[in-house]
Every structure is written in C-alpha cells, then in structure tokens.
C-alpha positions in Angstrom: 20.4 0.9 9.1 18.4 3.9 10.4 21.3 6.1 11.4 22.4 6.0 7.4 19.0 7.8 6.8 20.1 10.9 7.6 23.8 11.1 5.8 21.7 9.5 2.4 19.2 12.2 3.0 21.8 14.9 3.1 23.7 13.5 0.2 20.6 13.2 -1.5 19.6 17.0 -1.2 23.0 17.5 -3.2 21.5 16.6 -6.4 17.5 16.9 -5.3 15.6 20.1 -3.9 14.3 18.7 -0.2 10.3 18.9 -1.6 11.3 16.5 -4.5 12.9 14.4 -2.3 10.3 14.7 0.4 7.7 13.5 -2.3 9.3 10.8 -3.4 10.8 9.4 0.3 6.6 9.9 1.1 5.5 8.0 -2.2 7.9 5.3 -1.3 6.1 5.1 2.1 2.7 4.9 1.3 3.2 2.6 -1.5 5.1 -0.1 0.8 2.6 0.7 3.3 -0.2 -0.4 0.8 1.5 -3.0 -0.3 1.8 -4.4 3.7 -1.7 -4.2 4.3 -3.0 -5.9 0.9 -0.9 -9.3 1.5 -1.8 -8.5 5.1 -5.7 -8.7 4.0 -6.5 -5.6 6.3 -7.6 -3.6 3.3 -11.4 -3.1 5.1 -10.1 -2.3 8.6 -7.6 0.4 6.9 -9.9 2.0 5.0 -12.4 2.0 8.7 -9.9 3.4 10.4 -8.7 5.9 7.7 -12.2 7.7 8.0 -12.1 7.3 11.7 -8.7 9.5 12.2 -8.6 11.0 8.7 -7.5 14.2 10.4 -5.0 13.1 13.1 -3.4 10.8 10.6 -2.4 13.8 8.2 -1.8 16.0 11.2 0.8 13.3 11.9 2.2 12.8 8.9 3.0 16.4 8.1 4.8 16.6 11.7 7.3 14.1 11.2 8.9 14.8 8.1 8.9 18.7 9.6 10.3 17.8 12.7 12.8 15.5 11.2 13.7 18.4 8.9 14.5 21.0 11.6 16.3 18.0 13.7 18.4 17.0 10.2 19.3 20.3 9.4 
C-alpha cells in the first residue's frame, strides 16, 4: 500500500498545487491521529507530552513532508 503513495501524490499534483495538497494530506493526519488517541484514552499523556517536545515535534513534522518532497520529486 505505501509504495502507491507516491504515484497518487504525483497524480494528485495534476489537478492540486503541492501546498493544497500538503494541507490536506497533513489535516488528514492529525485528524486520524486524534481520533487514535481519544478511543485510545491517552488524551492526558498526549497533551503532557505535547508541551514536553512542543518544539522537536514540529521540527519533525516540517522535515518529513520536505524531505519526502525533494525524494518524490
């Protein structure tokens, strides 16, 4: 399944500018993400450690999609 993600990207940037499509592919993210931890019930140890590594955690998340941008393309 994760080798389509780059031919559905690419297919995808034929209709969608790549910051559009970066939005939503993130949106998607960090609502299934939320969704994960609230039936998980680890609502109170995520928001913990979300002020713990508020920094590194964004640092992060603004690498990957970048580096899988210059990989991609």
């Amino acid at each position: 399944m994760w080798s389509t993600v780059g031919a559905a990207f690419k297919l995808t940037l034929r209709h969608l500018p790549p910051e559009l499509m970066l939005l939503i592919a993130s949106m998607v993210s960090v609502f299934v993400l939320a969704v994960i931890i609230l039936v998980q019930g680890k609502w109170k140890l995520f928001l913990w450690q979300y002020k713990k590594d508020l920094f590194k955690s964004a640092l992060l998340g603004l690498i990957n999609p970048f580096l899988f941008y210059l990989v991609l393309f």
